[in-house]
C-alpha positions in Angstrom: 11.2 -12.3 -8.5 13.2 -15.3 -10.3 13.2 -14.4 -14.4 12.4 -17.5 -15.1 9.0 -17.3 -13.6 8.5 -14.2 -15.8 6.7 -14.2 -19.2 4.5 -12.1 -21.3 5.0 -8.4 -20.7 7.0 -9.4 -17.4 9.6 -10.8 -19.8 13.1 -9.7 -19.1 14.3 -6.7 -21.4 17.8 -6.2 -20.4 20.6 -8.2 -19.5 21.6 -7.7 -15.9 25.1 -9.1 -14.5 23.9 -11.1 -11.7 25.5 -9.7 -7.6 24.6 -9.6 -4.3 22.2 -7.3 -3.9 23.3 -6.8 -0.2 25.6 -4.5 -1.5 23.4 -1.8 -3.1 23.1 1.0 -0.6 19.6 2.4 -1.4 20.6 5.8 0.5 22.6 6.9 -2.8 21.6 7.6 -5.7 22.7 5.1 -8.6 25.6 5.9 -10.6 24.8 3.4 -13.4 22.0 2.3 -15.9 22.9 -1.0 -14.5 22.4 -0.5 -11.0 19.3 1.4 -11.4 18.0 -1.7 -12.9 19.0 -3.6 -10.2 17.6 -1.3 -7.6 14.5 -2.0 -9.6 14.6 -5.6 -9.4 15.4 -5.6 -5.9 12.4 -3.5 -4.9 10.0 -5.7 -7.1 11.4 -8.9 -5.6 10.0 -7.1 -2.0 5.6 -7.3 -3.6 3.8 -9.8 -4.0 3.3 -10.7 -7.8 -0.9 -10.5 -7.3 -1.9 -7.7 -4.6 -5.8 -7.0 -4.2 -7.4 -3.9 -2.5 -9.0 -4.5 0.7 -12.2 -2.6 0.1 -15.5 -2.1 2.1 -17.9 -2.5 -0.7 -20.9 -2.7 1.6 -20.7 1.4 1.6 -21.7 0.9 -2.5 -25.0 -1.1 -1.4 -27.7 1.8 -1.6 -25.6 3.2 -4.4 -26.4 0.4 -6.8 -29.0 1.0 -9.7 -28.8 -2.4 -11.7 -29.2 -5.7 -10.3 -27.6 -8.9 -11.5 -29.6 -11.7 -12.7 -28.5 -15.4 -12.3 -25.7 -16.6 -13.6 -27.5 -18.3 -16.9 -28.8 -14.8 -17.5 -32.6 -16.2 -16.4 -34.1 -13.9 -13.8 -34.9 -15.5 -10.6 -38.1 -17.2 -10.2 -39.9 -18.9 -7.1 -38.7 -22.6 -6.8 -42.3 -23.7 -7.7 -42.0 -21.3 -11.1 -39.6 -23.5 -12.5 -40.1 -27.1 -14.5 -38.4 -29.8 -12.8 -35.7 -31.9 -14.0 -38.4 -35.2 -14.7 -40.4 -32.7 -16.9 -37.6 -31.3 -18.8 -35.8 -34.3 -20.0 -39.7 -35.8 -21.1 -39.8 -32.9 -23.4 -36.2 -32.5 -25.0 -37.0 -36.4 -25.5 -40.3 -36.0 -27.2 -39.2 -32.6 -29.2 -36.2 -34.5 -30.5 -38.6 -37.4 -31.7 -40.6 -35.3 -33.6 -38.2 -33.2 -35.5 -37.0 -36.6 -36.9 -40.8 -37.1 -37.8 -41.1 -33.5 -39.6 -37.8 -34.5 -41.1 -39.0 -37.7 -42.8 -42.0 -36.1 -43.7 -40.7 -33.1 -45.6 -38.7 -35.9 -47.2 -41.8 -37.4 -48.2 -43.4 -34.2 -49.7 -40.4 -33.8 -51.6 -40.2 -37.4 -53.0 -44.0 -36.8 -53.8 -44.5 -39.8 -51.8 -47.0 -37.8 -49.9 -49.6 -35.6 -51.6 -49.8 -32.2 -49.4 -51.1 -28.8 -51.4 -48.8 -26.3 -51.0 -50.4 -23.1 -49.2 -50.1 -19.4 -50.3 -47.7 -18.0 -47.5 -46.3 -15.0 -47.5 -43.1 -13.5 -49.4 -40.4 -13.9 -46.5 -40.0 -10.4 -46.1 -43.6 -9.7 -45.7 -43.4 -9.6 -41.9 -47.2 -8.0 -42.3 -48.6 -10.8 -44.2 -47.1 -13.0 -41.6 -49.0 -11.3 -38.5 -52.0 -11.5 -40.3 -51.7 -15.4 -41.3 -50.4 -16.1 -37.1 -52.6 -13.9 -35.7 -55.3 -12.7 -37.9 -56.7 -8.6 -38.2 -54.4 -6.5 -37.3 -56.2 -3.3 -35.1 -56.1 0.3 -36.1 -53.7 2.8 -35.4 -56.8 4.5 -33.9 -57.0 1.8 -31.3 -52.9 1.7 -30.5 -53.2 5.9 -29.9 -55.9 5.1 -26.7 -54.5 7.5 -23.9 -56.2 5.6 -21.4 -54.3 4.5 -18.2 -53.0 1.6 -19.6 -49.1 2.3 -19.4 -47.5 3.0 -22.7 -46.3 -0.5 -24.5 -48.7 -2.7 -22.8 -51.5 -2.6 -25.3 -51.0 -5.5 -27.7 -50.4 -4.5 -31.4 -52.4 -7.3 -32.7 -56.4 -9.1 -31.9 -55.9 -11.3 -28.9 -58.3 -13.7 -29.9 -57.2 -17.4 -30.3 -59.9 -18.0 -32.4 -58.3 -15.4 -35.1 -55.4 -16.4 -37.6 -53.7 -20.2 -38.1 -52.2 -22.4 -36.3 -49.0 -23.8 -37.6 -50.0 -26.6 -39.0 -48.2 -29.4 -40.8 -49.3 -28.6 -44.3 -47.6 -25.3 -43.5 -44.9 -25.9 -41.9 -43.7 -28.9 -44.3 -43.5 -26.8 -46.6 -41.3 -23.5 -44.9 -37.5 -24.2 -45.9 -35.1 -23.0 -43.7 -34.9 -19.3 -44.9 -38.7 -19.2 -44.8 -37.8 -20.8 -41.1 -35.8 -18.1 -39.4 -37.1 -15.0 -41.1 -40.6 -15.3 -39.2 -39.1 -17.4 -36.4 -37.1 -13.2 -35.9 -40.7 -11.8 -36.7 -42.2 -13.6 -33.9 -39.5 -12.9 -31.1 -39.8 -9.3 -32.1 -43.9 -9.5 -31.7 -43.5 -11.6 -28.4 -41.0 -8.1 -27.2 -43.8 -5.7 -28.5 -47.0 -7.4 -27.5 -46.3 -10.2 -24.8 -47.1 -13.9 -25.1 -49.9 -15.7 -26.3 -50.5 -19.6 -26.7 -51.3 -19.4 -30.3 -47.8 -17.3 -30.1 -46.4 -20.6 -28.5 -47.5 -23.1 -30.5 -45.7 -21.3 -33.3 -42.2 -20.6 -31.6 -42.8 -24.8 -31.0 -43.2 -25.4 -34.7 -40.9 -23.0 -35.8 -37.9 -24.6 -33.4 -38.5 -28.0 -34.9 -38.2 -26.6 -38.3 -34.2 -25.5 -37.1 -31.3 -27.0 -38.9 -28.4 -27.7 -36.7 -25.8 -26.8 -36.1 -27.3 -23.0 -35.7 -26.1 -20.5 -37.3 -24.1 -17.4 -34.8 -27.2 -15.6 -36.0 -29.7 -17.4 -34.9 -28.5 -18.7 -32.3 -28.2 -15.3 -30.6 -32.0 -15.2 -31.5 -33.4 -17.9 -29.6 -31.1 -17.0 -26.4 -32.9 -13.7 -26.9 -36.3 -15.6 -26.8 -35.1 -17.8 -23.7 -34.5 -14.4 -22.2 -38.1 -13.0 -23.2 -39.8 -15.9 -22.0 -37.9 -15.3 -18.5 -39.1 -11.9 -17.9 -42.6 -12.8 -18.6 -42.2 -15.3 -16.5 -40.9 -13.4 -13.7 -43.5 -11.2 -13.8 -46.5 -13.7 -13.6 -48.5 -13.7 -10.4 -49.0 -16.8 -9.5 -47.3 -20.0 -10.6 -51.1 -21.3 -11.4 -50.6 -19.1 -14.7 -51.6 -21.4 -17.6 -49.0 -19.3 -19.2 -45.8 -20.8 -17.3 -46.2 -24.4 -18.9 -45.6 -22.9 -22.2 -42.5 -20.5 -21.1 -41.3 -23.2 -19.1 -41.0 -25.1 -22.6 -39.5 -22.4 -25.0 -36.8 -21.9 -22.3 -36.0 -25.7 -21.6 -35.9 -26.0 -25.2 -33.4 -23.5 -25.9 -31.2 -24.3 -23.0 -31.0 -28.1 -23.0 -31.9 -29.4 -26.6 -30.0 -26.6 -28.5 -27.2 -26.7 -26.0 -27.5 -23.1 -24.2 -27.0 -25.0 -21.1 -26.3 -21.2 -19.4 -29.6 -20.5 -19.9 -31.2 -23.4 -18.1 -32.9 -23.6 -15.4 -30.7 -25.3 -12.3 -31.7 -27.8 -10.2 -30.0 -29.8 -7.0 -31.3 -32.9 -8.5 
């Protein structure tokens, strides 16, 4: 191995007159710190710089006990599951037009240009107060304790009624600064772990996304690849692609992956 090809913690460390190693006989032992050191350079000029093992990993097949998902971090879908390309780029378009119209209007509110009441919403930290305004009565503890069949962390924690709580309309939303914004948008990615996903659920994660500032913050940022990654596994585990659920999943996770730039998470296409 030439020296000068060497760097890092290959970097030379001793000085080493320079011979013909022809005339080291390896059958002796060395008599020298020197020519020790140049029986070691001689021997490491004889391997490659970059070896790999030849292994059989076919014998670790029926040993394996996690499976890999894509390489977004999406789990795999039928073809027919995902959005297509078309669809996507129609609604990155349209999302980004109406954050600049909820942008102009809070503007307005401010400017008093605009006369909207201001509604009673919860304290930020009143994740409880939230539930009940998204989602309406919460149900007993007496109902959660069922032993019936249902497996354990399937029964929703809250009514599944649409008809119950409110919408996220603009009179509330307009007036939800950016704190306000990412403390219940974390609420409601906790809920959609904990009780699954409703369309009242998505018409909120909608509003609440075009109520983010950019650039994200590291924070939450790491939130909304967490509810890209949600969304996934529901996805993966509906029966049939005729689900009126998948439009709305399809969404959340195009929305996250291509208009706030987690292009790993996206879904890929050929086209």
């Amino acid at each position: 191995m030439d020296d000068s090809d060497s760097d890092g913690p290959n970097e030379q460390a001793f000085a080493i007159d320079d011979c013909n190693n022809n005339d080291i006989d390896l059958s002796v032992p060395p008599t020298s710190g020197t020519e020790y050191l140049r029986r070691v350079r001689q021997e490491a000029m004889e391997y490659p710089k970059v070896v790999v093992a030849d292994l059989d990993t076919s014998l670790f097949i029926p040993r394996q006990t996690v499976k890999v998902s894509e390489p977004g971090g999406l789990l795999p879908v039928p073809a027919n599951y995902k959005a297509p390309m078309s669809w996507q780029r129609l609604q990155v378009a349209e999302f980004a037009s109406l954050r600049q119209k909820l942008i102009q209007f809070r503007a307005l509110v401010k400017l008093k240009k605009i006369a909207v009441p201001a509604p009673k919403l919860p304290h930020a930290t009143h994740a409880q107060g939230w539930c009940k305004l998204c989602f309406g009565r919460l149900k007993p503890k007496s109902e959660l304790l069922n032993t019936s069949s249902e497996a354990a962390g399937e029964r929703p924690l809250l009514e599944s009624s649409e008809s119950e709580g409110t919408p996220p309309l603009l009179h509330i939303v307009a007036h939800m600064d950016q704190q306000l914004v990412t403390c219940v948008l974390e609420y409601h990615i906790n809920w959609l772990e904990a009780t699954g996903f409703t369309s009242r659920q998505g018409q909120w994660f909608y509003a609440l996304l075009a109520s983010l500032q950019k650039p994200l913050t590291p924070e939450v940022c790491s939130w909304i690849r967490r509810l890209a990654r949600l969304c996934s596994n529901i996805r993966a585990s509906l029966e049939s692609s005729s689900d009126p659920r998948l439009n709305e999943l399809n969404l959340i996770i195009c929305l996250v992956s291509r208009y706030f730039d987690q292009r790993d998470l996206a879904d890929s296409w050929n086209s």
